[in-house]
Backbone bond lengths (Angstrom), bond angles and torsions (degrees), N, CA, C in turn:
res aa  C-N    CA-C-N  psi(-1)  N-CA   C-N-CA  omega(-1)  CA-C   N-CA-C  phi
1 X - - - 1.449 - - 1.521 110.03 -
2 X 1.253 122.06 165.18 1.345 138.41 -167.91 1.178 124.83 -140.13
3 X 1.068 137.38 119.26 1.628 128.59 -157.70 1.473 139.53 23.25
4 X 1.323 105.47 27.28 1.306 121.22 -167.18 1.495 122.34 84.80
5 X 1.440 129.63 5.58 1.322 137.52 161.12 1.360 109.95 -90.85
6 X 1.560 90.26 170.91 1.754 94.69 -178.32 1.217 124.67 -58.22
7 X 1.187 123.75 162.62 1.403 132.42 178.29 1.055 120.22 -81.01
8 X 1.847 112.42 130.87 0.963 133.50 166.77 1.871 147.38 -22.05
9 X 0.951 134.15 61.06 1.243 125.37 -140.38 1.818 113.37 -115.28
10 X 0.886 95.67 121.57 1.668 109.62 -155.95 1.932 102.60 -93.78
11 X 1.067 114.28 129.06 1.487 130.27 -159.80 1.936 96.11 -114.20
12 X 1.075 107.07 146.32 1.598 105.02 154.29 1.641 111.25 -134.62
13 X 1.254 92.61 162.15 1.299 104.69 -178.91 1.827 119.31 -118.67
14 X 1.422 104.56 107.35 1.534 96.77 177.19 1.434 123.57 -85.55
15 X 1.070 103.96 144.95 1.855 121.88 -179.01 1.366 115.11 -104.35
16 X 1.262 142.85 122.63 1.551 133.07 -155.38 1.588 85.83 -136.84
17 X 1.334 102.59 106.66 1.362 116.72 177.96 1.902 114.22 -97.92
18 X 0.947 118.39 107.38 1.205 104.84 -150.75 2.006 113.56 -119.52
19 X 1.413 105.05 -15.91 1.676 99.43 162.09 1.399 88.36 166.69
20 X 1.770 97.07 -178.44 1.940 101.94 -167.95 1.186 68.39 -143.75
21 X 1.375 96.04 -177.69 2.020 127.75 173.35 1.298 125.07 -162.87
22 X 1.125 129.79 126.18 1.704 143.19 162.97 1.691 81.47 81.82
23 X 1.226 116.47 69.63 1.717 122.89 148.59 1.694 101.57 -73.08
24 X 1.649 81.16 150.29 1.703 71.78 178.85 2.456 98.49 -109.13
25 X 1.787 76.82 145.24 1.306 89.96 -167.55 1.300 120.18 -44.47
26 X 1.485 123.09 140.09 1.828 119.70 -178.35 1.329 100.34 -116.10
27 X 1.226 140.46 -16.65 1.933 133.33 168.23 1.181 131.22 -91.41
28 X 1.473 140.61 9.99 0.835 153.93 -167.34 1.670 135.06 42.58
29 X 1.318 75.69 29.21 1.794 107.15 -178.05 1.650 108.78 -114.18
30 X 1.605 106.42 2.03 1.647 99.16 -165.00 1.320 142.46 95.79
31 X 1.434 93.68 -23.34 1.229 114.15 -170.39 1.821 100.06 -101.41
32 X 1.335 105.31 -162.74 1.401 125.85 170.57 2.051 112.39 -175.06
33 X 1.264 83.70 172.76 1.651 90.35 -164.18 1.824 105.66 -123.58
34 X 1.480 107.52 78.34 1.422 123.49 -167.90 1.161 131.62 -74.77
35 X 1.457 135.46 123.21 1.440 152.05 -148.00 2.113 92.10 -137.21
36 X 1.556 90.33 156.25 1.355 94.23 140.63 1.329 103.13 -163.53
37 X 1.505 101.12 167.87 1.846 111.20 -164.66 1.478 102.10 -130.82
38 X 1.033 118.30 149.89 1.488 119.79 177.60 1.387 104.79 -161.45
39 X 1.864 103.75 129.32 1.017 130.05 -169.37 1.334 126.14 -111.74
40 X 1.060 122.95 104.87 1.745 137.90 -172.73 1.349 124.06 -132.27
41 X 1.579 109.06 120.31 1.281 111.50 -151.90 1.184 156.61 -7.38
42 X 1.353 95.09 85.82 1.626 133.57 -176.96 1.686 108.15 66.91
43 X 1.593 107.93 23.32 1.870 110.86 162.01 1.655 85.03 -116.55
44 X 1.848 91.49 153.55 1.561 119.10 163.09 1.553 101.91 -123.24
45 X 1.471 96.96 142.82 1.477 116.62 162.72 1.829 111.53 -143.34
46 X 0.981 94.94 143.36 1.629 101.34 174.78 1.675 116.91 -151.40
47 X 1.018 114.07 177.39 1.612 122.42 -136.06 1.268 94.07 -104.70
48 X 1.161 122.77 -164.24 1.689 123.59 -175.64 1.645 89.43 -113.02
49 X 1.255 107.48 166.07 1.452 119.54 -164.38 1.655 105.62 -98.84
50 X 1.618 110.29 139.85 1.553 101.84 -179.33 1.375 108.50 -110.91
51 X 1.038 109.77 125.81 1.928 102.24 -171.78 1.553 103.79 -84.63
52 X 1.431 92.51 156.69 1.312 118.77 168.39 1.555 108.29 46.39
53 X 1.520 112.74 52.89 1.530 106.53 -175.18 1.038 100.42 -151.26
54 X 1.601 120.98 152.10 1.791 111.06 -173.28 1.650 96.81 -147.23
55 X 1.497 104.50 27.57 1.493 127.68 155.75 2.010 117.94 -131.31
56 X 1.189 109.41 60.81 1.170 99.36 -152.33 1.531 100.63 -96.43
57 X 1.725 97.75 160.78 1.821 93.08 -174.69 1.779 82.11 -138.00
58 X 2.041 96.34 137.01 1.204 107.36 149.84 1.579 145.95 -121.88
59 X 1.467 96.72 7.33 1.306 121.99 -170.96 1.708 95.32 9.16
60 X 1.328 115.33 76.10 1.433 116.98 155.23 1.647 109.71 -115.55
61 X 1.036 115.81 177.72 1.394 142.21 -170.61 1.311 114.43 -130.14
62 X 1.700 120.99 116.18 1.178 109.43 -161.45 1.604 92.43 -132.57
63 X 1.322 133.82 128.98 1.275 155.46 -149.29 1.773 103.61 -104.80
64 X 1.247 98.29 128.72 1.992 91.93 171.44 1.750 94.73 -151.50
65 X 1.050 103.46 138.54 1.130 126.04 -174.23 1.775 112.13 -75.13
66 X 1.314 157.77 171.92 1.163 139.95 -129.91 1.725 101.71 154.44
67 X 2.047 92.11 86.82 1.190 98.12 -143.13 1.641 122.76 -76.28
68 X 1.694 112.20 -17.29 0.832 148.80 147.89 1.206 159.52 -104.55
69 X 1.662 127.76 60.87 1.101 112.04 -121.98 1.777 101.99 -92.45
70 X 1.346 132.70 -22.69 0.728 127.47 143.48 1.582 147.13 -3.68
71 X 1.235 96.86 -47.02 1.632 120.17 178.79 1.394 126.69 -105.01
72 X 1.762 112.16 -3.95 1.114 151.55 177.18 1.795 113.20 -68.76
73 X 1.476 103.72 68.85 1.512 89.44 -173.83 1.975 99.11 -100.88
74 X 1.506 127.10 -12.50 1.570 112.29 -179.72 1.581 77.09 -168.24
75 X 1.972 107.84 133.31 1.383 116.07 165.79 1.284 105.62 -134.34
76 X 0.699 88.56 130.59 2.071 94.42 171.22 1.110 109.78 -64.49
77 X 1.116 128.70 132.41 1.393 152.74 135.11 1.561 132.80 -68.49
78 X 1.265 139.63 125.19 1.462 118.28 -178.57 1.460 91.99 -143.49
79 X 1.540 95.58 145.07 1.648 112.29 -166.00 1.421 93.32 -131.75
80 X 1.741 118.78 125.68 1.328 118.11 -173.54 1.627 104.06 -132.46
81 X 1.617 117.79 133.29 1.534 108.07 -154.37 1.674 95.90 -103.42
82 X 0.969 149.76 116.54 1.859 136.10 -142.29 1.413 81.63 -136.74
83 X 1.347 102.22 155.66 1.671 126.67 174.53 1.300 132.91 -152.23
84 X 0.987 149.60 43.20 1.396 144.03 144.32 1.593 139.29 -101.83
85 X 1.257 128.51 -140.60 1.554 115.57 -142.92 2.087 89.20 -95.47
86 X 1.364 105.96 -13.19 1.333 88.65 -167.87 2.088 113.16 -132.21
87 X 0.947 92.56 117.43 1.864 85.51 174.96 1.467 137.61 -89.38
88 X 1.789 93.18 98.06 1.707 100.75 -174.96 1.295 127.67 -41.05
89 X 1.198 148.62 -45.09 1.788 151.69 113.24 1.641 124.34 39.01
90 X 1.341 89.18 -55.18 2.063 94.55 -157.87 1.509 86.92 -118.07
């Protein structure tokens, strides 16, 4: 509790990122080296990278916390599918 009001109660929100298709190739082999990032209010999380694939699947689950949920009537979400030789992230 907090100054004598109700208590605080913290919500998350999962993102189930689950595969892309027909990326267009970034190595000149055809291939590409596939990430995705997703951005929700003002946290980033992104996926582990799939090499050499420009159909890639990560069926991961990516967790963001949701600081207010109360006050939470529409948040953007943005899901960005990225590809090349190096991952800004890790």
């Amino acid at each position: 509790m907090t100054d004598g009001g109700p208590p605080l109660i913290a919500r998350r929100l999962a993102v189930e990122v689950v595969d892309a298709f027909d990326l267009m190739p970034k190595d000149g082999l055809g291939t590409s080296n596939a990430y995705a990032v997703v951005d929700f209010d003002e946290q980033r999380k992104c996926t582990r990278t799939v090499p050499r694939d420009i159909n890639p699947q990560w069926h991961e689950r990516l967790m963001f916390v949701v600081p207010n949920p109360a006050a939470m009537h529409a948040y953007e979400c943005l899901l960005f599918i990225r590809s090349g030789s190096l991952h800004p992230l890790r």
